[in-house]
N, C-alpha and C positions, 0 to 999 in steps of 0.2 A: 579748261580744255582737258578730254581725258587723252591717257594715251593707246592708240589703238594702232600703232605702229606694227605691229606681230599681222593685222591682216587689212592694212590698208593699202590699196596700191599706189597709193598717190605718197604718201608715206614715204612708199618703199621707193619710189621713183626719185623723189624729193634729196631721201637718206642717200642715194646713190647702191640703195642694195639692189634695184632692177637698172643696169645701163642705159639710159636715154642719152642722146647728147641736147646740154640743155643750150635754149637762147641764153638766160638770165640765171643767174644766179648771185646772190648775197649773202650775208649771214642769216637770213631768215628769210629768203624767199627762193623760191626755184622755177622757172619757166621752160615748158617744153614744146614739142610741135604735138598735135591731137591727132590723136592715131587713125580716127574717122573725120577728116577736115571737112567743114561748111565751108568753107572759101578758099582761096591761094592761100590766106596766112591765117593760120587756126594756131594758135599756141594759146596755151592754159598756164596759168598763173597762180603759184598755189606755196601755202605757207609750209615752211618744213614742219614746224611742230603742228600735229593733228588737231584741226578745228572743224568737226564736224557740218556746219553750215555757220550763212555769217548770221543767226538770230542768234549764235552763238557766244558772238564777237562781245566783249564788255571794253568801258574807258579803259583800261589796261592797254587793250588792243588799237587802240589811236593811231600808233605808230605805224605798226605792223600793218593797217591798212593802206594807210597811205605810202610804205613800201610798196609794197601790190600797186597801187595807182602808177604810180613813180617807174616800175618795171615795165610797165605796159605801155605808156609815154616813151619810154628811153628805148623797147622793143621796134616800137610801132617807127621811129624813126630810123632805126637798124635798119630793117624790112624797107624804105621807105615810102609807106602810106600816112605817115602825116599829112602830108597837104592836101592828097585823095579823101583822106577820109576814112575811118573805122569804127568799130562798136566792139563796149564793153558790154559784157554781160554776166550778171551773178547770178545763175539759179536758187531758188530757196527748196529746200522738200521736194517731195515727189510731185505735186500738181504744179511746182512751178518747173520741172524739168530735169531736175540735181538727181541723177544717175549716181555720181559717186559720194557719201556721204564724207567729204575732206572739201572744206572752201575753196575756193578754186572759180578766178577769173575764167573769160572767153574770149582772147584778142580775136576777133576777126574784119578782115580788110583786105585789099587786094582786086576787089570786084564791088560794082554797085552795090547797097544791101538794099531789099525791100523792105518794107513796112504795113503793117503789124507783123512783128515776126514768126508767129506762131499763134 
């Protein structure tokens, strides 16, 4: 993982140098609400140390992902749409969707989802 903290906004949202008020937070994950929500409950899910995409992710990172899972499980019940029903989603690269180059979940829930999403 490099670090690109100096001009990532997820980064910086993560570090606490842009104020968001978060759902979740751990020592190594930070959750917040998405500034342009698909649904009632759109929150992003994103590691504080900068990981450009998850092709990025190696065994190291085991843990750290399944924090991420774990956030969004422990969120989704906050909110709650566990028994409703939600979807994760991970963009990869540009043709798969990923806008901001920092890993970063997509709780969303709240409302029906259609399918195929996009």
């Amino acid at each position: 993982m490099s670090d690109h903290k100096n001009d990532c906004i997820f980064c910086k949202i993560a570090n606490k140098e842009i104020p968001v008020p978060f759902e979740y937070e751990d020592s190594a994950v930070a959750a917040f609400n998405d500034k342009n929500p698909q649904a009632p409950v759109h929150i992003l899910i994103v590691p504080k140390a900068h990981m450009p995409k998850i092709n990025d992710a190696a065994e190291k990172d085991i843990r750290l992902l399944g924090q991420m899972l774990m956030a969004a499980k422990n969120i989704a019940a906050k909110r709650k749409i566990s028994d409703s029903g939600y979807r994760l989603i991970i963009n990869c690269g540009r043709d798969g969707g990923q806008l901001v180059e920092h890993l970063h979940i997509h709780l969303l829930g709240g409302r029906p989802l259609g399918w195929p999403p996009g």
